[in-house]
C-alpha positions, -999 to +999 in steps of 0.1 A: +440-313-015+421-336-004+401-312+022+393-293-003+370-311-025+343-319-003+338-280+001+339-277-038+315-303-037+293-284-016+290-252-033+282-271-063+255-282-042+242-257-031+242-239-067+223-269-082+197-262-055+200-227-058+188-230-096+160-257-088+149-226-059+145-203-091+129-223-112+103-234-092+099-192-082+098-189-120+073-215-123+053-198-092+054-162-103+041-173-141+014-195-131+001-162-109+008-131-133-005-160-169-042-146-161-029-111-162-005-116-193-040-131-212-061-103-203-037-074-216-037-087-249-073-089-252-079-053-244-060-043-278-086-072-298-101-061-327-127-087-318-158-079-307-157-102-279-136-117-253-112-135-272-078-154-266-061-150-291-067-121-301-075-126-339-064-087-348-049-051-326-072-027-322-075+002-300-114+006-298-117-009-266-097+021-248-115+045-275-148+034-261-134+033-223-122+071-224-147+081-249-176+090-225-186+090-188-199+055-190-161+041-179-148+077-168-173+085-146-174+058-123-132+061-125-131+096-119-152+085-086-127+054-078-100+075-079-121+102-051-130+073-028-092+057-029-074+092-025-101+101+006-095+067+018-061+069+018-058+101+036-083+095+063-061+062+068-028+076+073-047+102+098-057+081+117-037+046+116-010+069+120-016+076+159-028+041+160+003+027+158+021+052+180+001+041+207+000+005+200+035+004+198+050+034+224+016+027+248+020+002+284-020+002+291-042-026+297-064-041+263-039-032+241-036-065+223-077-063+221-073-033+204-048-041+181-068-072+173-097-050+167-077-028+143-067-052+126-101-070+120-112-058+086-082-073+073-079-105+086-116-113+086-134-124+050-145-093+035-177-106+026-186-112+062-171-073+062-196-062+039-225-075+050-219-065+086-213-030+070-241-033+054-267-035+084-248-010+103-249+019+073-289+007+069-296+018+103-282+051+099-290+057+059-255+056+045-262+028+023-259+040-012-240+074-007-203+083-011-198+093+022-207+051+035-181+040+008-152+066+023-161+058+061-162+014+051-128+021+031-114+038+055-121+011+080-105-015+056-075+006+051-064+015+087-047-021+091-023-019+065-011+016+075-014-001+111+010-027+103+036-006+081+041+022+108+041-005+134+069-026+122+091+007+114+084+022+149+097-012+161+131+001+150+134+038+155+155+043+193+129+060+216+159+073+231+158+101+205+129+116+217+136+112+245+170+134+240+150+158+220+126+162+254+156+163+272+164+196+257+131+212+262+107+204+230+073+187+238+065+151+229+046+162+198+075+184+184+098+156+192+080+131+174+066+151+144+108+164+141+126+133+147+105+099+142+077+112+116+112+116+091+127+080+103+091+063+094+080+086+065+087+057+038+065+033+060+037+064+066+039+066+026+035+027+020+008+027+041-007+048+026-003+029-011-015+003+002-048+018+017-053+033-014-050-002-030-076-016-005-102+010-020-090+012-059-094-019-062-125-034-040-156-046-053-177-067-023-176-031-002-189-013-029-215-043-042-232-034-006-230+004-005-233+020-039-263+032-053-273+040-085-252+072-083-222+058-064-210+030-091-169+028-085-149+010-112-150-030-098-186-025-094-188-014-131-163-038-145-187-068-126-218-055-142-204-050-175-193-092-170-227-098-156-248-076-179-233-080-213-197-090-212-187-059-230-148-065-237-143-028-225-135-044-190-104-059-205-093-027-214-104-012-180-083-043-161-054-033-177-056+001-166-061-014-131-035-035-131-007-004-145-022+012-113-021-013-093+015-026-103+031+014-101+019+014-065+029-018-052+067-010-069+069+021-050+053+009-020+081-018-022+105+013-030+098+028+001+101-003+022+134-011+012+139+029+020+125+018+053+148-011+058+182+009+053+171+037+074+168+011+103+202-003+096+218+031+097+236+042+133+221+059+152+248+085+151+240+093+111+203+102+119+213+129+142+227+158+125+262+172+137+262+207+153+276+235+126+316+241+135+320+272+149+354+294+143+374+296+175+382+334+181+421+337+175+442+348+209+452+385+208+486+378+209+487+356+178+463+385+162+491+412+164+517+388+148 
């Protein structure tokens, strides 16, 4: 009896510091998200300024966001850039990590470094080295500078997704499938492409992310015809605080919230495909009816 209660002890313990643990989460995650719980109310003020709180609802400030091309137009152009972005990306951080991961050559941690520069660096430095390069060249102020720097700023996180799920795929299994006579690309594009899809795909979110959501890349490149939706939002601040951008935040942050939940989504999707054996990722050959003996046919 007496052995016992210094265990029930313990697990009272550990409970009491289990609820301290989230509390202090709790206390974390509110004082993060209380900036964006202030400025969703303010996008449905019937104010006409930036107020908190809101002294009435209204819903002028999305009638006046998706009633012209003043806030849809440099959206609609947002949303090109990101999707582009994200595509070119995948394409190429992709292969990237295939080779950073599967390849035994000299430099390799150089280059990974490199890859991984745009997003370890400040962004402002980034930008401004951006920049100088585009200037030189005359892709300063056109779409195609903001897809080629977004691009650039989205290959590390697809880098670093794909990396840490080819980490856990068996090379054996291409290997097999070599083994039986398919070539290194079928191999790869029929057995790990499928194991690392979720990781492909949450790369991918997140490159979109990098672009949806950036303003110092686009404060460098765009022109007067090239205005994305964080360069808008900041001159709408700087110009006139018009309290549309509260109702264009919120939209941003919906976005912004829906992609990082499925990103998540597909990492845990990740995580219990690399737990599985290896013996449930290879499908079982089809059972094939024995032919029954002559003998036992005439019975």
């Amino acid at each position: 009896m007496s052995g016992q209660m210094p265990a029930i002890h313990r697990r009272r313990g550990l409970n009491w510091g289990r609820i301290a643990l989230y509390v202090v989460c709790a206390l974390v995650f509110l004082y993060l998200v209380a900036p964006i719980l202030i400025v969703i109310p303010i996008s449905f003020s019937s104010a006409m300024y930036l107020a908190f709180p809101p002294p009435g609802f209204s819903l002028q400030w999305y009638q006046r966001y998706f009633g012209g091309t003043v806030w849809l137009g440099p959206t609609a152009l947002s949303l090109q850039i990101a999707l582009v972005s994200a595509f070119f990306s995948t394409l190429l951080g992709v292969p990237a990590a295939v080779g950073l991961v599967r390849g035994r050559f000299p430099g390799r941690s150089l280059i990974n470094a490199l890859a991984l520069a745009p997003m370890i660096i400040p962004e402002i430095i980034f930008a401004v080295a951006v920049f100088y390069a585009f200037a030189a060249v005359h892709l300063v102020g056109n779409i195609q500078g903001l897809i080629i720097a977004q691009v650039a700023v989205g290959i590390p996180f697809v880098v670093i997704n794909v990396s840490s799920a080819l980490y856990g795929v068996d090379e054996r299994l291409e290997r097999a499938a070599q083994s039986l006579g398919a070539s290194p690309l079928r191999a790869f594009l029929s057995i790990t492409l499928p194991l690392i899809r979720p990781a492909v795909l949450a790369g991918a979110l997140f490159a979109f992310l990098s672009s949806w959501d950036d303003l110092l890349v686009p404060l460098f490149l765009s022109g007067p015809t090239s205005v994305t939706l964080p360069l808008k939002m900041w001159q709408g601040l700087r110009d006139s605080i018009d309290p549309t951008v509260s109702a264009a935040s919120t939209l941003l942050i919906v976005v912004s919230t829906l992609l990082l939940l499925g990103a998540q989504m597909l990492r845990h999707r990740q995580e219990r495909i690399r737990t599985r054996p290896i013996a449930d990722l290879v499908p079982a050959p089809a059972a094939t009816a024995e032919p029954a003996p002559q003998g036992a046919a005439a019975r």
